[in-house]
C-alpha positions as CSV (number, residue, x, y, z in Angstrom):
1,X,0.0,0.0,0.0
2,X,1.0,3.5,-0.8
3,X,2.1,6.0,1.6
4,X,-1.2,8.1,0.3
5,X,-3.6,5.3,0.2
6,X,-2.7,4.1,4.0
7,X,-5.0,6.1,5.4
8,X,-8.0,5.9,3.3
9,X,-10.4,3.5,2.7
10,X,-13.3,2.8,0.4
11,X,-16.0,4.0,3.0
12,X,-13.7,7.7,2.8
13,X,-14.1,8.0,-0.5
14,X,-17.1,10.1,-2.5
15,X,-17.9,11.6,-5.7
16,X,-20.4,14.5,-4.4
17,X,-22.3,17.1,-5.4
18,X,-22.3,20.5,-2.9
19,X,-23.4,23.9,-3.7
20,X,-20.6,25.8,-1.4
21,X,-17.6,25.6,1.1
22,X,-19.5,24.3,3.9
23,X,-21.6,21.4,1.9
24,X,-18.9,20.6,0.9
25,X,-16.5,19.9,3.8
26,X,-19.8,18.5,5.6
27,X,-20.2,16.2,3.4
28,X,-16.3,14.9,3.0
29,X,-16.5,15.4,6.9
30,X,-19.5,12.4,7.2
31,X,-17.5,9.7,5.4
32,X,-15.2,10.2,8.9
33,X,-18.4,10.2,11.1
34,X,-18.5,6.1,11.8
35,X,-14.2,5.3,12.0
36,X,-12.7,3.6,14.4
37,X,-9.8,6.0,14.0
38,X,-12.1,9.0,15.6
39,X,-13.0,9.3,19.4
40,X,-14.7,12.5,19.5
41,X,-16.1,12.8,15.7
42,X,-18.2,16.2,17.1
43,X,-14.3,17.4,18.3
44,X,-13.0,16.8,15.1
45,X,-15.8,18.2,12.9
46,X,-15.0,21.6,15.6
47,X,-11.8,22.1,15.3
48,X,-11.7,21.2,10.7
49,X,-13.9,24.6,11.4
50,X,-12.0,26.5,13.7
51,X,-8.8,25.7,11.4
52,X,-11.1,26.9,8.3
53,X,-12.5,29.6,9.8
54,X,-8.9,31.0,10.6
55,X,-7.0,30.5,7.4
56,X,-9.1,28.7,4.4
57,X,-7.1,25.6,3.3
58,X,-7.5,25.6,-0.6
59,X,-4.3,25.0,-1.9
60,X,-4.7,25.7,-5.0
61,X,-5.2,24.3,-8.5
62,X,-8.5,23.1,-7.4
63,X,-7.3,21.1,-4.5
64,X,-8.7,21.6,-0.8
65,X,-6.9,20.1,2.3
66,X,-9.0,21.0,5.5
67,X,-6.8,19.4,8.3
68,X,-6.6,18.7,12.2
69,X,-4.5,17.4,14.5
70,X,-6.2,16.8,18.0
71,X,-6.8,13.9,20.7
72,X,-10.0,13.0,19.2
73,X,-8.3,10.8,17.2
74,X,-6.6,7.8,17.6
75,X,-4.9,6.9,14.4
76,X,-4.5,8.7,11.1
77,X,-7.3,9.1,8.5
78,X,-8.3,10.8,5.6
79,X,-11.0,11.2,3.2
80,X,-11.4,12.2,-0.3
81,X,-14.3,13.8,-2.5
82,X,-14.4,14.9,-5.9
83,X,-16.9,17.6,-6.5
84,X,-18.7,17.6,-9.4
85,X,-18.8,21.5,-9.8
86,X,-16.5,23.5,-8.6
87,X,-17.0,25.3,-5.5
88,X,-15.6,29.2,-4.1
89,X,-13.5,28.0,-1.0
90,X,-11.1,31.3,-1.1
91,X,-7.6,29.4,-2.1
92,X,-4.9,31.6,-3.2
93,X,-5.4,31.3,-7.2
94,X,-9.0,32.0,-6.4
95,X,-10.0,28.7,-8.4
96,X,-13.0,26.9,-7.6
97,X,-12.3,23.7,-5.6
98,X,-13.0,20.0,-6.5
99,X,-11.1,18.2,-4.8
100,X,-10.7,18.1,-0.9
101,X,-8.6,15.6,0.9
102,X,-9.8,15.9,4.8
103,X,-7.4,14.8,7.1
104,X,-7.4,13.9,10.6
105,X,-4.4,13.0,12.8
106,X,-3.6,12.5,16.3
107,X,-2.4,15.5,18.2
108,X,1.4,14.4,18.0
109,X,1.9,13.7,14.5
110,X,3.2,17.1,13.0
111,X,6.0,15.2,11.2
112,X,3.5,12.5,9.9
113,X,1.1,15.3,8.5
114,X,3.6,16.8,6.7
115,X,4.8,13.8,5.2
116,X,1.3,13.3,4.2
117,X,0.7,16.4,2.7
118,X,3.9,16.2,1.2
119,X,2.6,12.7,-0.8
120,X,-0.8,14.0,-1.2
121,X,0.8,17.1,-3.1
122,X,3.2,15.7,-5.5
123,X,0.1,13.5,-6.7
124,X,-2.1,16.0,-6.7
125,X,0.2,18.4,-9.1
126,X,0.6,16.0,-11.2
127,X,-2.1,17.6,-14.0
128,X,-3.1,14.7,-15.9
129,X,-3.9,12.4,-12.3
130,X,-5.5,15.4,-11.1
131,X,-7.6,15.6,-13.9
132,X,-8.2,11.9,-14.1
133,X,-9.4,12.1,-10.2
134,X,-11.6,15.3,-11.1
135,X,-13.5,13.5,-14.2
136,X,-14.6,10.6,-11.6
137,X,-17.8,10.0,-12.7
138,X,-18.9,8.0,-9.5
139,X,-17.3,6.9,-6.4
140,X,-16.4,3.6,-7.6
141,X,-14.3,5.2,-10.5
142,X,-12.6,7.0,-7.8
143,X,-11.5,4.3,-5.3
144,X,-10.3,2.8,-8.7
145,X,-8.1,5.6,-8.9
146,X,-7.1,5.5,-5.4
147,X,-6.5,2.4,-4.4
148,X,-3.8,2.6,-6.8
149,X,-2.1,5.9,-5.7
């Protein structure tokens, strides 16, 4: 398994539609509700807020990465929706988002994250498997992608 894929799973994986920001980081923020990995899923959903609401987390090239690292959880996890449309999440190019990788670590895992991120954004500049992930036409077209990341 790849060092992206090890935290994701099927059931963290989505093809979704959302009319705005907060749609759409709800939504990526359900496929975490039911994991093992998360103690405190209302603590979690809290703090991906606070984080947003203090510095958006668009990255870029249509790629958000809301992110946490807090107690509430007890071993890495991420999850990962395609939006069909685009959606205004304030990133720095000003491009509407479509993908968001959520992740959620434990509270002592800086170097991990950024190892993660670090993965997650050398796939995700990559123009023609970002554009392959964002022409998912359905969730099992995604994991297709993903599982093999």
């Amino acid at each position: 398994m790849s060092d992206f894929r090890k935290y994701i799973s099927r059931e963290l994986v989505a093809v979704l539609d959302a009319k705005n920001k907060r749609q759409a980081i709800d939504s990526t923020l359900a496929l975490l509700e039911n994991s093992p990995n998360i103690v405190d899923f209302s603590r979690v959903s809290a703090a991906i807020w606070q984080r947003e609401e203090a510095l958006a987390t668009g990255l870029g090239l249509g790629i958000g990465a809301p992110h946490v690292r807090i107690g509430a959880v007890r071993y890495p996890t991420a999850a990962l929706t395609v939006l069909r449309k685009g959606v205004d999440y304030g990133s720095l190019d000003n491009d509407p988002v479509r993908l968001i990788l959520l992740v959620a670590m434990p509270e002592d895992s800086q170097t991990e994250w950024l190892r993660y991120l670090a993965r997650a954004s050398a796939i995700f500049r990559d123009d023609g498997m970002r554009h392959k992930l964002f022409a998912a036409p359905d969730t099992d077209s995604l994991w297709n992608l993903v599982k093999d990341l």
